[in-house]
Structure formats: structure tokens, C-alpha cells
C-alpha positions in Angstrom: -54.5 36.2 -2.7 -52.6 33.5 -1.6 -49.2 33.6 -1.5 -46.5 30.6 -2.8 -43.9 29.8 -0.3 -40.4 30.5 -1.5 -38.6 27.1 -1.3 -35.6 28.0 -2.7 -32.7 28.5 -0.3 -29.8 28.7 -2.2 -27.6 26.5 -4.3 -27.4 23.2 -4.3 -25.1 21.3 -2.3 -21.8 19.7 -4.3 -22.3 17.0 -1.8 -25.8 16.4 -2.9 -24.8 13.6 -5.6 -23.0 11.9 -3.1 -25.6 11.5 -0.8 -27.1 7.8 -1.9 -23.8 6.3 -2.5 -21.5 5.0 -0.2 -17.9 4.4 -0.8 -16.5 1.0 0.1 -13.1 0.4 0.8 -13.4 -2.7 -0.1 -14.3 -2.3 -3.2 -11.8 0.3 -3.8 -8.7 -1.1 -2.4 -9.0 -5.2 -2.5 -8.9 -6.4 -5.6 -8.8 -10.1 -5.0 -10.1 -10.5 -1.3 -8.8 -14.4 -1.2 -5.2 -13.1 -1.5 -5.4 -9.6 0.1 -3.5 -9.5 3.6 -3.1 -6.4 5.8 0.2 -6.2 7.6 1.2 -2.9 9.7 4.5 -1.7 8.6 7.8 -1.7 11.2 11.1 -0.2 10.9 11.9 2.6 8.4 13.6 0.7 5.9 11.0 2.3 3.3 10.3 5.9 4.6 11.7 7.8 1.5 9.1 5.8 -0.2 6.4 7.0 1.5 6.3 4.5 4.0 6.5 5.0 7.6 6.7 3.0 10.8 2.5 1.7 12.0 1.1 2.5 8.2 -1.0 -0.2 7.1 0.0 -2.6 4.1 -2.5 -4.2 1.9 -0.5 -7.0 0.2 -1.7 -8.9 -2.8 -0.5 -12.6 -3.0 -1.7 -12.8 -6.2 -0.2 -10.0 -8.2 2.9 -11.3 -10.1 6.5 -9.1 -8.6 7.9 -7.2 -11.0 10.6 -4.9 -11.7 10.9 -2.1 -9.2 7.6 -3.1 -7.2 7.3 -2.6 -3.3 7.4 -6.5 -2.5 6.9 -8.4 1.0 9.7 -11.1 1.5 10.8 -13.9 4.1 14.5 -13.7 4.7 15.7 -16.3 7.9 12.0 -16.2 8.8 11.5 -12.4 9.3 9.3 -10.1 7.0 11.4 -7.7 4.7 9.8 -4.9 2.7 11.9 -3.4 0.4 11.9 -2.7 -3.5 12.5 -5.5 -5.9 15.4 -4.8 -8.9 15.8 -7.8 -11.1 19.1 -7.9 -12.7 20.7 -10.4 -15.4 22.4 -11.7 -12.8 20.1 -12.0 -10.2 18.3 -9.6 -8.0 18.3 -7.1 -5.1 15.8 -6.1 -2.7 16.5 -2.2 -2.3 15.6 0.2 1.0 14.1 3.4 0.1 16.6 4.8 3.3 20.4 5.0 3.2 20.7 3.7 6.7 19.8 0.2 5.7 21.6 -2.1 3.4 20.1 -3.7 0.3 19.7 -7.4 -0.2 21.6 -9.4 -2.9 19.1 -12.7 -3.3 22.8 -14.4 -4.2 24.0 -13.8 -0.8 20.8 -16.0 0.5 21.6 -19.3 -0.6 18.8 -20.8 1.6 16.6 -18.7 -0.1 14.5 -15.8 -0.3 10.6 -16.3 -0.5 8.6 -13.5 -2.2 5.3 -12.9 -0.1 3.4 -10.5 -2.0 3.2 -7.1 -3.4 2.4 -4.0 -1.7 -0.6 -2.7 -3.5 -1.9 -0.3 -1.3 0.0 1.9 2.0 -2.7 3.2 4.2 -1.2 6.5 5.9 -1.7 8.0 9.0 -0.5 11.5 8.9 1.2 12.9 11.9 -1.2 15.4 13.7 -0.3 18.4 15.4 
């Protein structure tokens, strides 16, 4: 009598319907790759936001500002990040961090250029 080998060897893997497909961040995070920039973050304007000193934006040129949105913006050449409120009287680009001082757009008479929206942060957690 012959005997059948046992090829059972326990459960499944919850992995195992992972196996074939492959995530790409592309896909995932870049919506519209002609007007996707990356831009590592400086300054700690925006920390009680979530966003810290070396984390990695993912701007979208493309993606209209609105109210409240983390926004990318040229002030006297430099790069701001900061949070856009739109007012009836005009607007201000808010810190998420007391120590830094918002921006009225009236107090820029040169101008303010709006770069693009932060859609994505890209974190690196602090390791031990």
C-alpha cells in the first residue's frame, strides 16, 4: 500500500494574495506626473501639521488651492509652506507652529505666487 504524502502544512499565508502584485508608488501617490514635483521640506513652520524638517513633499501644480489646503508659495523669491485661509478681504498663509508668523497676501504688494499644493508628505519617523 502506498502511502499519499501529506502536503498540507498549515494555513495559508495572509500574504499569499499579495504575492503577484506589486505596489507602485507611482501609481499611488502621483496623480498627474507632468505637474507632480518633490521638494524636501525645511524649517518647522509646519510641524503641528504633521510636517517636519527633511520629510518629502509631493506637490501637485495642477490641483486648484483651496481653502485651508497645505500650499507651496514664492514670497521675495524663497519657498513658503504654510496653510492657505481665503478671507473676504483677502488671504493669509497660516504656520501650523506659534513661533512663526502668518502671512497677510495684502502686506505683499509685489506679490505672492502660489506654487502648488501639497498632496502627499512622505515621513521619516525618528528611530531609536
Amino acid at each position: 500500500m502506498k502511502r499519499k504524502k501529506n502536503r498540507c502544512t498549515g494555513f495559508p499565508s495572509p500574504a499569499a494574495d499579495f504575492e503577484k502584485s506589486a505596489l507602485s508608488l507611482d501609481e499611488l501617490l502621483i496623480h498627474n506626473p507632468s505637474a507632480t514635483f518633490f521638494m524636501k521640506m525645511k524649517g518647522r513652520a509646519m510641524v503641528l501639521a504633521g510636517i517636519y524638517p527633511n520629510d518629502i513633499l509631493i506637490i501637485d501644480r495642477s490641483l486648484p488651492y483651496e481653502n485651508e489646503d497645505v500650499v507651496v508659495a514664492i514670497i521675495n523669491n524663497q519657498y513658503v509652506v504654510r496653510r492657505w485661509m481665503k478671507y473676504q478681504n483677502g488671504g493669509m498663509l497660516l504656520p501650523a507652529n506659534p513661533a512663526f508668523p502668518s502671512i497677510k497676501i495684502t502686506d505683499y504688494p509685489e506679490g505672492i505666487t502660489f506654487w502648488g499644493v501639497v498632496a502627499v508628505v512622505i515621513h521619516q519617523p525618528d528611530l531609536l
